[in-house]
C-alpha atoms as one frame of an Amber mdcrd trajectory, in Angstrom:
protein
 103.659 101.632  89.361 102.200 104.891  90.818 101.239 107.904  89.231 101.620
 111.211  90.193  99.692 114.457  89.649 101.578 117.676  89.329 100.372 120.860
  91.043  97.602 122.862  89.963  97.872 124.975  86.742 101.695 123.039  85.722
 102.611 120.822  83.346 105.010 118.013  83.270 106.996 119.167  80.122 106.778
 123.174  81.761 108.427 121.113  85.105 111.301 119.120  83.899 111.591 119.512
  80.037 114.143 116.929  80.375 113.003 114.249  82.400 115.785 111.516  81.813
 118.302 113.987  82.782 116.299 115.033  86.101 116.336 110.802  86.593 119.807
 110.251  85.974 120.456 113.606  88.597 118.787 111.900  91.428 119.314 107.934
  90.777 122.311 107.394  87.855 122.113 106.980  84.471 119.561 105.522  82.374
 120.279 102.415  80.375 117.415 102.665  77.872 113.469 102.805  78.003 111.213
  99.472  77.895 107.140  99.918  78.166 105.521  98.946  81.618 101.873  98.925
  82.227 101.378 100.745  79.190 103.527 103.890  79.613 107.189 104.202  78.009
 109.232 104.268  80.744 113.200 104.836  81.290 115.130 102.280  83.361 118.132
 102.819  85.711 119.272  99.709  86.035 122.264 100.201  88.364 120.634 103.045
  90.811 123.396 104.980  92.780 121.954 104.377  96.036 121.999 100.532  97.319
 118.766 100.024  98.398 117.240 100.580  94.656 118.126  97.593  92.540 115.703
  99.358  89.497 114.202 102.791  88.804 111.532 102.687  86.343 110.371 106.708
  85.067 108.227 107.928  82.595 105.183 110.243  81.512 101.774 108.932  81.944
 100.137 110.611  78.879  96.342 110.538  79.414  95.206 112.379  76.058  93.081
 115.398  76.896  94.108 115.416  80.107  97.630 116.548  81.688 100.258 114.414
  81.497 101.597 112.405  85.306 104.894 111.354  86.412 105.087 107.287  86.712
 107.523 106.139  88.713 107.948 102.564  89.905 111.144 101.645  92.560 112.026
  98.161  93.051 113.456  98.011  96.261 115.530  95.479  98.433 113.318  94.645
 101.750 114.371  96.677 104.581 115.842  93.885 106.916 118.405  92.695 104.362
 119.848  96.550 103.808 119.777  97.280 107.724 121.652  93.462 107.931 124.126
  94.452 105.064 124.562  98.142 107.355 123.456 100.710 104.505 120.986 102.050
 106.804 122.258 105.719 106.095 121.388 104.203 102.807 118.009 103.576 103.157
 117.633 107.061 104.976 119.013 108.914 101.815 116.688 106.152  99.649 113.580
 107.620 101.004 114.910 111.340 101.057 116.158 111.198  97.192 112.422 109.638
  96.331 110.851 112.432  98.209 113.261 115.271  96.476 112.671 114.105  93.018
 109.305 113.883  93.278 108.979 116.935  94.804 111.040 118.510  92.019 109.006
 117.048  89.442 105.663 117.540  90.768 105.943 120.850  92.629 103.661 118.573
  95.362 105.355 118.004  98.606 104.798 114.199 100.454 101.706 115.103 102.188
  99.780 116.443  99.265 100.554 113.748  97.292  99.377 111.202 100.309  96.410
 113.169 100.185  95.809 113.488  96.380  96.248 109.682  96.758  93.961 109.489
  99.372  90.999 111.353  97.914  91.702 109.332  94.146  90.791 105.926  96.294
  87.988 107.638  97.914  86.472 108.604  94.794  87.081 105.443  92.723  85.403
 104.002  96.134  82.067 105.497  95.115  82.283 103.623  91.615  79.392 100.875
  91.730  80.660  96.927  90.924  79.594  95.595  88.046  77.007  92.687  88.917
C-alpha cells in the first residue's frame, strides 16, 4: 500500500468529497470496503481496465495531521498482459493511475516521486535500535 500526500494547504475531503465515486469514475464500481494495513479501504474487485485484477482506496487518517490517499493496485505482471495483447491496456493502466491520483492529490507524478523520495531520505536519518 502507498500513501499519498496532497498538495500544500488542501485537504482530502476539500479534494474529492466523494472519494468512492471519484474510484468507481476511474476504475468501476466498488463492491464494498474491507480494512488493509490498518486503513478502511474500498475494493473494486472487477477493475475496468484488464491489467488491474483489484483496486484497493481509502483515506489514511493520521489524527492531528491531514488526512492521505492510500491506494494499493494489484496488478497482472507485464509479460502475461503484453502475451494476452492488452498492451494499449497496460498504456491506459498506467495513464488512469496517474490521472486519478493527480485528481485526488492536486500533485502531478514527479512531485509525488519526489515527496517519496525525500520521506525515505528522512526516515534514512532515523538511528536503529541496538
Amino acid at each position: 500500500m502507498k500513501e499519498y500526500k496532497m498538495r500544500r494547504g488542501e485537504y482530502l475531503e476539500e479534494r474529492v468529497p466523494d472519494l468512492q465515486a471519484k474510484i468507481e469514475e476511474y476504475f468501476g464500481p466498488v463492491a464494498g470496503t474491507e480494512e488493509f494495513e490498518g486503513v478502511e479501504m474500498y475494493v473494486v474487485e472487477d477493475p475496468s481496465n484488464p491489467v488491474f485484477d483489484r483496486i484497493l482506496a481509502g483515506r489514511s487518517d493520521y489524527g492531528s495531521k491531514k488526512d492521505r490517499l492510500a491506494v494499493h493496485f494489484d496488478e497482472r505482471p507485464a509479460e502475461e498482459v503484453i502475451a494476452a495483447g492488452q498492451a494499449d491496456a497496460a498504456a491506459e493502466a498506467v495513464d488512469l493511475k496517474n490521472e486519478f491520483l493527480l485528481e485526488v492529490t492536486g500533485r502531478d507524478a514527479k512531485s509525488r516521486r519526489e515527496s517519496m523520495k525525500r520521506t525515505v531520505e528522512d526516515s534514512d536519518d532515523v538511528p536503529e535500535e541496538v
